[in-house]
KOLDRENGU-453244 format. One record per residue (C-alpha): x, y, z. Coordinates in steps of 0.05 Angstrom, whole numbers, plus 5000, padded with zeros to 4 digits. Layout:
XYZ ...
END
This chain:
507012120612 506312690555 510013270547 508613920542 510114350486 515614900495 515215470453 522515590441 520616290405 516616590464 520317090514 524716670564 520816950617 515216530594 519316060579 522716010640 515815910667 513915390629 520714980647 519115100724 512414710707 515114040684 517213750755 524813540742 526313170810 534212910803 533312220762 526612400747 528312900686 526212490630 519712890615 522813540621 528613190576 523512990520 519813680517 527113990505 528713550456 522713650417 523014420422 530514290390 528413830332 522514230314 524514870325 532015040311 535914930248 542414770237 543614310302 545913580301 542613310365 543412690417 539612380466 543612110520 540011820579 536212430603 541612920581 540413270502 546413630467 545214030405 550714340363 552614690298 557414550250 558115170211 564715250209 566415890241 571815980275 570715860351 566415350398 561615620446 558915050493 552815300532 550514820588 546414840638 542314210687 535913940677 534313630741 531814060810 532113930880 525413540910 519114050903 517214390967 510914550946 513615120893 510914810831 507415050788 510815720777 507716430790 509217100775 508417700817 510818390835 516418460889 517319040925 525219030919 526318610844 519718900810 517518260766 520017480795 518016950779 517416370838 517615690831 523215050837 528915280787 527515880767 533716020801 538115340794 537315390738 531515340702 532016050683 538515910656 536815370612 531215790587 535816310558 540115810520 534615490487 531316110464 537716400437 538315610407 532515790365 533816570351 539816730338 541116800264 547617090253 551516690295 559116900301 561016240336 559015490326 554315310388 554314650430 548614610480 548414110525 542814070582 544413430634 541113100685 542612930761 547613450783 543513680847 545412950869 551912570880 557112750837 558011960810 550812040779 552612720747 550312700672 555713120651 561012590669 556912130626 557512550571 564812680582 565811860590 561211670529 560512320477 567612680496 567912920425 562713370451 564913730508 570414060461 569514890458 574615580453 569315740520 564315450563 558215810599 555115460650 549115750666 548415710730 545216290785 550316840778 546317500792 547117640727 554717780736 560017330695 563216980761 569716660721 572516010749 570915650812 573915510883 575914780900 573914460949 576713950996 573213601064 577513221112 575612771176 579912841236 579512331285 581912241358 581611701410 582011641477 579711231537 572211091561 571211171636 565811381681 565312121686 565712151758 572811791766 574912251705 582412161721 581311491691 579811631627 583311981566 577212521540 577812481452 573613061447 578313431493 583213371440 580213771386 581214391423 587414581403 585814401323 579515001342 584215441369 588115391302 582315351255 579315971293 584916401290 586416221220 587516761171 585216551091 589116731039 585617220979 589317000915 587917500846 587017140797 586117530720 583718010754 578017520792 579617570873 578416900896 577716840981 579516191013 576415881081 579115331118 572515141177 569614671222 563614411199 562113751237 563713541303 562112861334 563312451397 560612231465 557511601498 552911791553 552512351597 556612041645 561611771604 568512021584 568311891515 573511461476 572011681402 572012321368 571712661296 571613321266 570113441192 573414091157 572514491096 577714781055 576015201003 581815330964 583015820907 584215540838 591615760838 592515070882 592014260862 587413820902 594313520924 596814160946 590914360983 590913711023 598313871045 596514491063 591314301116 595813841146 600514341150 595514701199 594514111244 601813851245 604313601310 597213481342 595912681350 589612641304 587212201241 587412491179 582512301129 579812541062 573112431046 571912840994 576113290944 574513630885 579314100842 577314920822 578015260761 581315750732 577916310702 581816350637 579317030622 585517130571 582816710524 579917100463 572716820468 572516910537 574517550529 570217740482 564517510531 567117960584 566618570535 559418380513 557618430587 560119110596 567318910636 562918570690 565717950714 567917700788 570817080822 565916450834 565116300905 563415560913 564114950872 561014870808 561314450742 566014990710 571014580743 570013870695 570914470636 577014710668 580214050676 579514000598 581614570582 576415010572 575615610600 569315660637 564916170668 557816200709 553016600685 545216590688 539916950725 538516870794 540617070868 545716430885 543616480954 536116370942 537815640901 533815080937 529415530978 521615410985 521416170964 526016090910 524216600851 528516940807 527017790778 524717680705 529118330688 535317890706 532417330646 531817900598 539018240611 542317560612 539117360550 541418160516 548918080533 548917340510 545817470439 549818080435 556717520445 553517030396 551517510341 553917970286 553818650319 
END
């Protein structure tokens, strides 16, 4: 299948646009992957660039004297019948633009690859690196390819990811953690009750607890980051007339960045201790700090005017953060409208994004 062009030059808006148009269905990015590569090579100067799988990194080597890494994802979730893009007016954001990605994060990408090819007068060496499959499981995640196969790479003084931020700098991320707790009982017929041993029964007191718990709010360089420990999943039963034997409940622990995977963990089973359930984590992965301290992040949050907040929710900031790099979010788009059929993103969000980013990378 051909690509089409990108015109790397044009206003991100259009841009942004013209992203949103190349379907870029999670292991399906490879068209999307050759148009940006192409744009790159033909259109920038000064960038060594790699092709890796369906992920292309671009950087300079210029010799100044910090790193910027900008990254940002390729790949969408499936099309629900919001490609191709369109523009139109909205009563409340003037200007969007709707279409799959424009918020996560097509709109994103488009900034960094305009400013790829426009900015001039750079004050920091770039890295760019646009990755495939992280709207899927984590294992598939392009940017833990890179970080296995090109590490030398994924070395920078800061990292923007630029994912839907509301055009706020959200520093850092929360962790997260999900745990399985099981109980067991004994089946017998509902109608001789005194029989049987009910497992869902059990989980009432873990409710009580998880119901009245109060979440800690942690500050964090200044970031206020808001922890929630919840209930998310609850299974069990046989048959309406059945006491049932088996039970589980899944929980979710999002945990400020302050704390270690490991800590988290003891944590929550510090809030069911002494009730007679399994404990079992399925999945766990670390936060990150917002590092705001550092110079070149610093700089960033003067560029944008002093505007910064904690990230709620898990994002890629965290693989940065776990190499030392302090990481932010920041792109265009309402978070809370990612993977809708109505997704859209205001185009004056693109174009203030894009002002306080070549404003960081340039000579004032």
């Amino acid at each position: 299948m051909s690509f089409p062009e990108l015109d790397l030059h044009a206003d991100p808006i259009d841009l942004t646009a013209a992203l949103v148009d190349i379907p870029s269905v999670s292991q399906d990015e490879s068209v999307v992957a050759d148009a940006v590569e192409a744009a790159l090579r033909s259109q920038t100067t000064g960038f060594e660039i790699v092709r890796n799988g369906n992920a292309v990194l671009a950087r300079t080597d210029r010799g100044l004297p910090s790193r910027v890494m900008l990254a940002g994802h390729l790949d969408t979730v499936p099309i629900a019948d919001n490609v191709p893009s369109r523009r139109e007016r909205d009563h409340a954001d003037g200007d969007v633009i709707h279409g799959c990605g424009t918020v996560d994060m097509k709109s994103g990408d488009a900034v960094f690859l305009h400013l790829a090819a426009t900015v001039t007068d750079a004050v920091h060496d770039l890295t760019l690196v646009f990755y495939d499959c992280e709207e899927i499981e984590a294992t598939k995640n392009g940017l833990g390819r890179i970080e296995r196969e090109l590490p030398e790479w994924l070395q920078a003084d800061v990292a923007i990811l630029g994912e839907p931020s509301g055009g706020f700098i959200e520093a850092g991320c929360q962790g997260t953690l999900r745990v399985r707790l099981s109980a067991s009982g004994t089946r017998a017929h509902s109608a001789r009750s005194w029989l049987g041993d009910n497992a869902i029964h059990k989980f009432g007191a873990v409710l009580n607890r998880l119901a009245s718990y109060e979440a800690r709010q942690v500050d964090i360089d200044g970031c206020v980051y808001r922890e929630g420990l919840q209930a998310v999943r609850i299974s069990g039963g046989v048959a309406g007339n059945v006491v049932p034997d088996v039970a589980e409940l899944d929980v979710n622990f999002r945990f400020a960045p302050d704390r270690s995977v490991e800590q988290a963990i003891e944590h929550v089973r510090e809030v069911v201790d002494g009730l007679d359930l399994g404990f079992e984590v399925t999945d766990a992965s670390p936060g990150a700090l917002p590092g705001l301290a550092a110079p070149a992040a610093a700089a960033l949050i003067e560029a944008a005017g002093g505007q910064f907040r904690a990230k709620y929710g898990w994002t890629d900031v965290s693989r940065f953060s776990a190499l030392g790099i302090p990481a932010v979010n920041y792109g265009p788009g309402d978070p809370n409208l990612a993977h809708k059929r109505d997704e859209r993103v205001p185009v004056q969000q693109i174009t203030d994004v894009t002002r306080v980013l070549r404003a960081y990378l340039s000579n004032p």
